[in-house]
N, C-alpha and C positions, 0 to 999 in steps of 0.2 A: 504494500500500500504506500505512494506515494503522497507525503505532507510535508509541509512549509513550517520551518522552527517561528514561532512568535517573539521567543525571545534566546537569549543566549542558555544555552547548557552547556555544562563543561564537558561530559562523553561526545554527545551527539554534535553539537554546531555550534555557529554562529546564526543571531538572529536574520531571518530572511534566508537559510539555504534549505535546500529542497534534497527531504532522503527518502530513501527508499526503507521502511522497517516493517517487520511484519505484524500483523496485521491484529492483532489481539493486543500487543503491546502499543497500536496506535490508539485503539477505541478503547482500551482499559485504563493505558496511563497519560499517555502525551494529548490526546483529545479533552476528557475531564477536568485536567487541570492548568489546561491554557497552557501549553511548553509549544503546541504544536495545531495546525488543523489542516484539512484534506486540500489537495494540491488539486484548486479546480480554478477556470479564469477566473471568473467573481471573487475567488481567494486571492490569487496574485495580485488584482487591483487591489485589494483590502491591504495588503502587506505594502506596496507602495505608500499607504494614505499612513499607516501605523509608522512606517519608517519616516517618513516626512515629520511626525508627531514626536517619534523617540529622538529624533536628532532635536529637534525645538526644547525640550525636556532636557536633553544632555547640557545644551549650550547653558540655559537659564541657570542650573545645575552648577556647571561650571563657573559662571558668574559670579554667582551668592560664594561660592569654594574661596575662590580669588579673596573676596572682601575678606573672609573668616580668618585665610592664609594672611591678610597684613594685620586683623587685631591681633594674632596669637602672637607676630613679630615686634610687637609691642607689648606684649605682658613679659612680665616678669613675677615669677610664682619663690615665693619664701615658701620652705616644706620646712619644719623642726622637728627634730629628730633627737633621743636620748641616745647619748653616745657613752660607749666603754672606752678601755683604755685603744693609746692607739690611732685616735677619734674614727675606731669601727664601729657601725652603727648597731642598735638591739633592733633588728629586725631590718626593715628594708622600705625603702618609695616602691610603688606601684604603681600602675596605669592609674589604679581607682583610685589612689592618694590627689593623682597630679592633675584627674577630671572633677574629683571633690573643691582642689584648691581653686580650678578655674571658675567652676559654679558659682564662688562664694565670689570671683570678679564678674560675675555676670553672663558670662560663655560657656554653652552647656553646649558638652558634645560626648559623644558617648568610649567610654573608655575601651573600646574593642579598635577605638580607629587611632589610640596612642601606639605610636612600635615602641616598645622598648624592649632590645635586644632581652634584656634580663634584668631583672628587680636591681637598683640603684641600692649601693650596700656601702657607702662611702661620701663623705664629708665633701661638697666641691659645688661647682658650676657645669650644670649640662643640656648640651640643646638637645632633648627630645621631640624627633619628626615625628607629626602626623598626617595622616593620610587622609584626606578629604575626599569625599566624590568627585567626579570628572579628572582625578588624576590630576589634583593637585597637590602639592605636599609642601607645607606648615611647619614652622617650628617654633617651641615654647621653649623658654631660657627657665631653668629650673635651680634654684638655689638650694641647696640641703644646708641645712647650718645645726647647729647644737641647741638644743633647748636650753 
């Protein structure tokens, strides 16, 4: 059975390409929950109007990212920390510490889109990147200091 991806899946496609899958697996899983539907003319035009839509969506997307990307280049986040000898910390910064301390400046964004290699365990100054929609990438200056 030939269907047209609606949107992006990681195994199967990119949105808009046309596969061939059989035929239980289209009307069981990819039909029901909108991944996919049946590759007929009146579909093909529908995926032109949908792509026309998704790119409008990405841009505005990207837009709003861009603005978010220059407040974060302007904060500066204090985290305190209880430190042992050494000035190694009792525990560690995390994503959810460094989207806590942004919430409280006003900027909520969700702590799955902070990268941080691995939990901050150490006294110092660090740009942590973030990753925004439309592929844009953020950085917030993070301060660890001693309580």
């Amino acid at each position: 059975m030939k269907v047209i991806l609606r949107q992006d899946h990681g195994k199967l496609g990119k949105l808009g390409d046309v596969l061939d899958v059989k035929d239980g697996y289209a009307r069981n899983f990819l039909i029901p929950r909108n991944i996919a539907f049946l590759a007929t003319d009146n579909a093909v035009k529908m995926l032109d109007e949908e792509k026309k839509q998704n790119a409008r969506r990405v841009e505005k997307e990207k837009v709003g990212s861009e603005k978010l990307a220059a407040e974060l280049e302007k904060v500066s986040l204090n985290i305190q920390m209880k430190v042992g000898e050494d000035d190694k910390l009792f525990g560690s910064v995390t994503s959810q510490m460094i989207a806590d301390g942004l919430q409280e400046k006003g900027i909520t964004i969700d702590k799955r889109i902070i990268e941080l290699e691995e939990p901050i365990k150490a006294l110092g100054i660090y740009d942590v990147p973030v990753k925004l929609p439309g592929g844009v990438q953020g950085k917030v200056k993070v301060w660890v200091v001693r309580e």
